[in-house]
C-alpha positions, -999 to 999 in steps of 0.1 A, spaced: 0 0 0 29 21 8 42 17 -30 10 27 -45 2 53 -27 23 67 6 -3 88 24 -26 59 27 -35 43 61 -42 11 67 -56 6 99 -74 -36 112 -98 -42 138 -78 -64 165 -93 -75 199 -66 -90 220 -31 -98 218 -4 -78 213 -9 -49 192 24 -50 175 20 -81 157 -5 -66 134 2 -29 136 43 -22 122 66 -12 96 56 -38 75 14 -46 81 -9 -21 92 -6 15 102 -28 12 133 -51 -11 151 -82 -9 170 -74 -3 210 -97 -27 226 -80 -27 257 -85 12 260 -123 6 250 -133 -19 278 -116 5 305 -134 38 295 -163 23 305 -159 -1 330 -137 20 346 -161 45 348 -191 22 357 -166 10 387 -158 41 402 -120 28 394 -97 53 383 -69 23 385 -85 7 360 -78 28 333 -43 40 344 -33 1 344 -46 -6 305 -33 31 299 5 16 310 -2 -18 297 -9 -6 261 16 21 260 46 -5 272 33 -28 246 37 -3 216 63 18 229 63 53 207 59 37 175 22 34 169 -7 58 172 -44 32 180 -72 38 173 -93 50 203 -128 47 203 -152 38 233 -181 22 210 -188 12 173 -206 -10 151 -196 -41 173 -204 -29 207 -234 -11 226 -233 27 222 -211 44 257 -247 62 260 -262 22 268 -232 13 288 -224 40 313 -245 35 344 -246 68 353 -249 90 320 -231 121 331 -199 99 327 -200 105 291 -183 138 297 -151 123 315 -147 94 288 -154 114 261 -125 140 276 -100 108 281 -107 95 244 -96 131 232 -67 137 253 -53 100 258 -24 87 232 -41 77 200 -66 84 173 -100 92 185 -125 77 169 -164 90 166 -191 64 162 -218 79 139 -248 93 163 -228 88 194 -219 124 196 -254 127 200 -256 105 233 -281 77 210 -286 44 227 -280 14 213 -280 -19 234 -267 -53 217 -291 -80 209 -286 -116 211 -289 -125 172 -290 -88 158 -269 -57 160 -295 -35 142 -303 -11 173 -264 -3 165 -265 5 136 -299 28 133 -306 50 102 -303 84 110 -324 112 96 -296 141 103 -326 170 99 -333 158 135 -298 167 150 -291 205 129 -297 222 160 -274 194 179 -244 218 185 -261 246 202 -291 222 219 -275 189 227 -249 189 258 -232 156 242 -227 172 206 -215 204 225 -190 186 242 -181 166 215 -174 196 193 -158 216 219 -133 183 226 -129 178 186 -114 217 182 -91 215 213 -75 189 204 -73 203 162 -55 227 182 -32 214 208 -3 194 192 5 179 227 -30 160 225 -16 143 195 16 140 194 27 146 235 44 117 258 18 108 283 31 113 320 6 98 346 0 129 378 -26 114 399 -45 85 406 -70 81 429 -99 55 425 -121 85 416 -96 109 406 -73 111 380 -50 133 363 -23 129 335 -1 151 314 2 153 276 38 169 268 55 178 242 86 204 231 85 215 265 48 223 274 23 203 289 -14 201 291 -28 185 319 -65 163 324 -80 161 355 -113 136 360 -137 129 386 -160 99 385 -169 104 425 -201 121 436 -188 149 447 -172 180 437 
């Protein structure tokens, strides 16, 4: 693929293993980040901070600085984050880790709208609805997940230590966390709070 056409990437849907097998100078670009995925939300859901720090360190050892995964916390596989998080105003702290965590963030279509979507036993169409977009124009301005969403999607256009900073853990506490993204000297630092209080 390189050969034909050098800004093409090539990125494969892995679940376990070790990332580096598929993703590498000579297979794919980039690989789904499972690990990542399952820890957003359980994480959350658990009120365990540790959680997440642990896959964060796991994955990052495995890969080293080499590869860039692709983050997402649901898709057309998996029930929507809005269906998974017990308590819903989680979907701001995940939604702030998948933007300024190591990786690619990935959107699901109509998640950014907070849709649910809950897996069936022998279909996956509740996944994978038809949207009629006339229904979301106002989203941006009227919706608190789209908000966020957007607000998340230009920060990060617009720091280069989201994207391309070494990650450097500050804080962990079961409900409290915070991590620095650095790069070329400056850092930008995420602080979360799955707790009930403030």
């Amino acid at each position: 693929a390189n050969e034909v056409k050098p800004e093409f990437w090539l990125m494969g849907e892995v679940i376990h293993g070790d990332y580096t097998s598929w993703a590498n100078d000579n297979t794919l670009h980039s690989v789904t980040n499972y690990h990542l995925h399952k820890a957003l939300y359980s994480g959350h859901n658990d009120h365990n901070y540790f959680e997440i720090a642990h896959t964060i360190n796991y994955v990052n050892r495995m890969i080293g600085n080499k590869l860039k995964l692709y983050s997402f916390v649901d898709n057309h596989d998996v029930e929507r984050i809005y269906t998974k998080l017990k308590n819903k105003n989680h979907f701001a702290p995940v939604h702030v880790m998948l933007y300024t965590l190591s990786g690619i963030p990935s959107l699901y279509y109509g998640s950014e709208f907070g849709i649910e979507g809950k897996k069936e036993r022998f279909s996956d169409d509740s996944l994978r609805p038809a949207l009629n977009l006339d229904d979301y124009k106002d989203a941006v301005e009227k919706n608190a997940c789209t908000k966020l969403i957007a607000a998340l999607g230009k920060i990060r256009q617009n720091t280069p230590a989201l994207c391309y900073g070494e990650y450097k853990e500050l804080l962990l506490q079961t409900t409290h966390f915070a991590y620095a993204r650095i790069l070329d000297g400056k850092s930008v630092i995420t602080t979360l709070n799955n707790g009930g209080n403030e």
